[in-house]
C-alpha positions in Angstrom: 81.5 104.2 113.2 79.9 106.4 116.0 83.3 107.7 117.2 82.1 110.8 118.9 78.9 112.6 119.8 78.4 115.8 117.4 75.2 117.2 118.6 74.0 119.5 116.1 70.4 118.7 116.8 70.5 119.8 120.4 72.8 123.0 119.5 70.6 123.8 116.6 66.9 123.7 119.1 68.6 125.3 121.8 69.7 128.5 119.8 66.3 128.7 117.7 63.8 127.8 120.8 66.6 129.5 123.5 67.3 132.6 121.8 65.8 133.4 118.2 62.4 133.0 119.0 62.1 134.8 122.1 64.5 137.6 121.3 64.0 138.1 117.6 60.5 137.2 117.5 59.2 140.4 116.8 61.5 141.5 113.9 60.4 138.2 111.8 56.7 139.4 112.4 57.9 143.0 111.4 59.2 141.2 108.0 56.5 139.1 107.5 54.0 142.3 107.9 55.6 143.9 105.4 56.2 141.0 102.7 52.7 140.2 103.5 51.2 143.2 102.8 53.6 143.5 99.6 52.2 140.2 98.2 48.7 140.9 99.6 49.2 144.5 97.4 50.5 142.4 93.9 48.0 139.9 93.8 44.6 142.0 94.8 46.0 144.5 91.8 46.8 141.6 89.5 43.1 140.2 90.3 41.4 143.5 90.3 42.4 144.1 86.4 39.9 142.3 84.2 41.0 139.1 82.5 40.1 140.2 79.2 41.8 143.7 79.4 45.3 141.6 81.4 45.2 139.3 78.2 45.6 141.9 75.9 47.9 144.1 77.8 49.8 140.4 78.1 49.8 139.8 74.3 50.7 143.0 73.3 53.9 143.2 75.5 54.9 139.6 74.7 53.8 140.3 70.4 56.2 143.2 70.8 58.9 141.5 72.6 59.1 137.8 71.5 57.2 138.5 68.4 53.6 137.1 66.7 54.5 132.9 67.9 54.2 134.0 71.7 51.7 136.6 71.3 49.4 133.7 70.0 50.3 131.4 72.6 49.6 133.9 74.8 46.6 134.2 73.7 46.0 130.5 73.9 47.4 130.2 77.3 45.3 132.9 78.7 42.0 131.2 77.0 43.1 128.0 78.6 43.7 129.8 82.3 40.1 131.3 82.1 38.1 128.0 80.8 39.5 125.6 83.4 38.4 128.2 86.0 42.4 128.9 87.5 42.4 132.3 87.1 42.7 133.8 90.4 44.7 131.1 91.3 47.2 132.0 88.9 47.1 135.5 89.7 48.5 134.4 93.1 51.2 132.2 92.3 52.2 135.2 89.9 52.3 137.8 92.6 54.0 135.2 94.8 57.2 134.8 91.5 57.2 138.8 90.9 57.6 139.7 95.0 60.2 136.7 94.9 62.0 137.6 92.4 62.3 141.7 92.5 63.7 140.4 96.5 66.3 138.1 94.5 67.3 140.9 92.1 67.4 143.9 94.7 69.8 142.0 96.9 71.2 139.7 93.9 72.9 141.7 91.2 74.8 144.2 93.8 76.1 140.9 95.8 77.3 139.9 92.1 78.8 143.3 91.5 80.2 143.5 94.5 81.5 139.9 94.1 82.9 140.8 90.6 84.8 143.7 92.1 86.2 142.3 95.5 88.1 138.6 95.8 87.7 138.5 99.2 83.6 138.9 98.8 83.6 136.7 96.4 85.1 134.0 98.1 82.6 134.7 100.6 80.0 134.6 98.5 80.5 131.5 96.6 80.3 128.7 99.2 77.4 130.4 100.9 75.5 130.4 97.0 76.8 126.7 96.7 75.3 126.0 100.0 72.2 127.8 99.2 71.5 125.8 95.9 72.5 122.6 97.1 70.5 122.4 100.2 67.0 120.2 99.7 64.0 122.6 98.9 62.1 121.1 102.1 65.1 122.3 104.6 63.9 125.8 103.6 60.3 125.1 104.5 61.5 124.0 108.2 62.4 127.8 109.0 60.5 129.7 107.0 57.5 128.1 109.1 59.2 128.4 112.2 59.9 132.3 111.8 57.1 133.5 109.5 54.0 131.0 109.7 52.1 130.0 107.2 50.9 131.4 103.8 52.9 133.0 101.0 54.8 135.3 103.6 57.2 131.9 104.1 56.7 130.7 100.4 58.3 133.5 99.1 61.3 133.2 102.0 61.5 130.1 100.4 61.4 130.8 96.5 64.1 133.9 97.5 66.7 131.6 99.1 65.8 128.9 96.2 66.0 131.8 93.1 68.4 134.2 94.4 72.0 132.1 93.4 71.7 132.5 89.4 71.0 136.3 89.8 73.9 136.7 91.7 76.5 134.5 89.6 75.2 135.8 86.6 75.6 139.3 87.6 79.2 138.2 88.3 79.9 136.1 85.2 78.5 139.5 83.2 80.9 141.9 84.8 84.0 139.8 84.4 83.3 138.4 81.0 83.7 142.5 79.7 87.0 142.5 77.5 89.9 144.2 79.4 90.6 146.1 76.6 87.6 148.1 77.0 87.8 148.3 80.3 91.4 149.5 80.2 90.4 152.4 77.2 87.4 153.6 79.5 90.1 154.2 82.4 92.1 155.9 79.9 89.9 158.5 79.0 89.4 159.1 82.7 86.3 156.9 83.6 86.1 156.9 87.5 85.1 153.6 89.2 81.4 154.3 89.3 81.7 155.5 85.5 83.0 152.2 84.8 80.5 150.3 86.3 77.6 152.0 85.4 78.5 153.5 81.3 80.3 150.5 80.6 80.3 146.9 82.3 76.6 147.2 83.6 75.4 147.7 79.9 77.9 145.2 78.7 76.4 142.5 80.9 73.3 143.1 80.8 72.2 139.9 78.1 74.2 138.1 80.8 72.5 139.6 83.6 69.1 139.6 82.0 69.4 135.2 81.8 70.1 135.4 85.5 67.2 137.0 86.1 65.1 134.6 83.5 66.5 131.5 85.7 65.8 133.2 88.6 62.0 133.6 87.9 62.1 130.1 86.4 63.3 128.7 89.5 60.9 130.6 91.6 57.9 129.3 89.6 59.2 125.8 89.6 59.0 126.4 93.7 55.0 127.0 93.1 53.8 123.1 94.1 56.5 123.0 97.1 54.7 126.5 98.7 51.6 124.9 98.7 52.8 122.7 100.9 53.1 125.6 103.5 50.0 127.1 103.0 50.8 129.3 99.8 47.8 130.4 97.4 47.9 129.7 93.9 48.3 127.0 91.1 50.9 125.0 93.6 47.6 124.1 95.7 45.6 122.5 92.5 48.3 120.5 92.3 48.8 119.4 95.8 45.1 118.9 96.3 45.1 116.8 92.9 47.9 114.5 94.8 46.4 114.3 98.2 43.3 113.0 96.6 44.6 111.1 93.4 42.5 113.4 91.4 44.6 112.9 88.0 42.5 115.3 86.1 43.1 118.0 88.8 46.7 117.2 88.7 46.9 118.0 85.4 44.6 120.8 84.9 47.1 122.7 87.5 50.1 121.2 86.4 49.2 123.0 82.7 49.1 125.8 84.2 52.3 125.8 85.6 53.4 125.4 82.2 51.5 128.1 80.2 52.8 130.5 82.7 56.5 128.9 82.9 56.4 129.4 79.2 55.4 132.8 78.8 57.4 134.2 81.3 60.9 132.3 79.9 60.1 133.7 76.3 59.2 137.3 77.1 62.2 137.6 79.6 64.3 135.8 77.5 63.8 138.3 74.5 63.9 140.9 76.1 67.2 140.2 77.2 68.2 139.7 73.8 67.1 143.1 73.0 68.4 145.0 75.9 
């Protein structure tokens, strides 16, 4: 079946080891600087407030969200967190999920306005977002280690090109899904385009925009064990470690984790999208 020679391979190393590295070399260090020091910046100020005082800032926020159900597994969750010792560590793959995932939503929800608004964009858009979703987790650990080390500088390249598709087709599903009808009577009474957008279809879609957002952070946590792999603090590494050494009670003990925080996060973001 080997009609013809398609080297890729060759093509792909000659253009990363030929020209990327040597030439762009020093604006990948200029990102990873700054997205280090921006991860390096969440996590010392999510470990430098006290546990107690972060639980109760936690439960309040999710009790007045979510109501008194997740307030009290919060409350559980947290107590669990601090008695198997995985605090800090969960700290870290915290900070790693909010730098992820404010990069997903920055550059996210205007490529999904922009995609609701222009065809042409949007057919752009899509196959690269099909691509990006599609493609196996590990291909994005090849070049994020290549270009940015190791550490969380590359996990959270990673987790954005992982978590950034639902932002973005949400964002576009919101703004389209608003009636024509209203958008028709707001052009009536003289809305201008950014009128539009702003008073009426960004309101509209926000629920819709909001569960974007929840599945991006969800998909960014569920990235937590596959960072480790690349050097990434945080719960991801418990996990790894509990692998690597067949320590099932390790495993576990991490895995939990993972879990407490996945839940919290999905019910609090989740409600409050309700609200909003």
């Amino acid at each position: 079946m080997n009609y013809f020679h398609f080297p890729l391979e060759e093509w792909t190393n000659n253009f990363v080891n030929g020209w990327l590295l040597p030439e762009m070399s020093g604006f990948f260090d200029s990102i990873s600087l700054a997205l280090r020091s921006f991860v390096d910046g969440v996590t010392n100020l999510l470990i430098a407030i006290p546990p107690e005082l972060f639980t109760i800032l936690l439960i309040l926020i999710a009790w007045k969200i979510s109501g008194k159900g997740i307030a009290l597994f919060t409350l559980i969750g947290c107590i669990y967190l601090g008695s198997v010792d995985l605090w800090v560590e969960t700290m870290q793959t915290v900070a790693i999920v909010i730098v992820s995932t404010i990069i997903s939503v920055i550059i996210g929800v205007p490529v999904g306005i922009l995609s609701a608004k222009n065809k042409i964009i949007d057919q752009i858009v899509r196959p690269v977002l099909d691509f990006m979703q599609t493609l196996p987790i590990f291909v994005y650990l090849i070049p994020a280690i290549l270009l940015f080390g190791l550490g969380g500088v590359p996990a959270v390249i990673a987790t954005f090109v992982f978590a950034t598709p639902p932002a973005v087709r949400m964002t576009r599903l919101g703004i389209t899904q608003v009636p024509g009808e209203v958008v028709e009577a707001s052009r009536a009474f003289g809305s201008t385009s950014g009128q539009l957008l702003f008073k009426v279809q960004l309101p509209l879609a926000i629920p819709t925009i909001m569960a974007g957002i929840n599945q991006t952070i969800m998909l960014a946590l569920s990235m937590a064990v596959v960072a480790s792999m690349i050097g990434a603090p945080g719960l991801g590494s418990s996990v790894l470690t509990g692998i690597s050494t067949v320590n099932v009670g390790l495993g576990l003990t991490g895995g939990l984790a993972i879990v407490v925080v996945a839940i919290i996060l999905d019910r609090i973001t989740q409600s409050l999208g309700q609200k909003l």
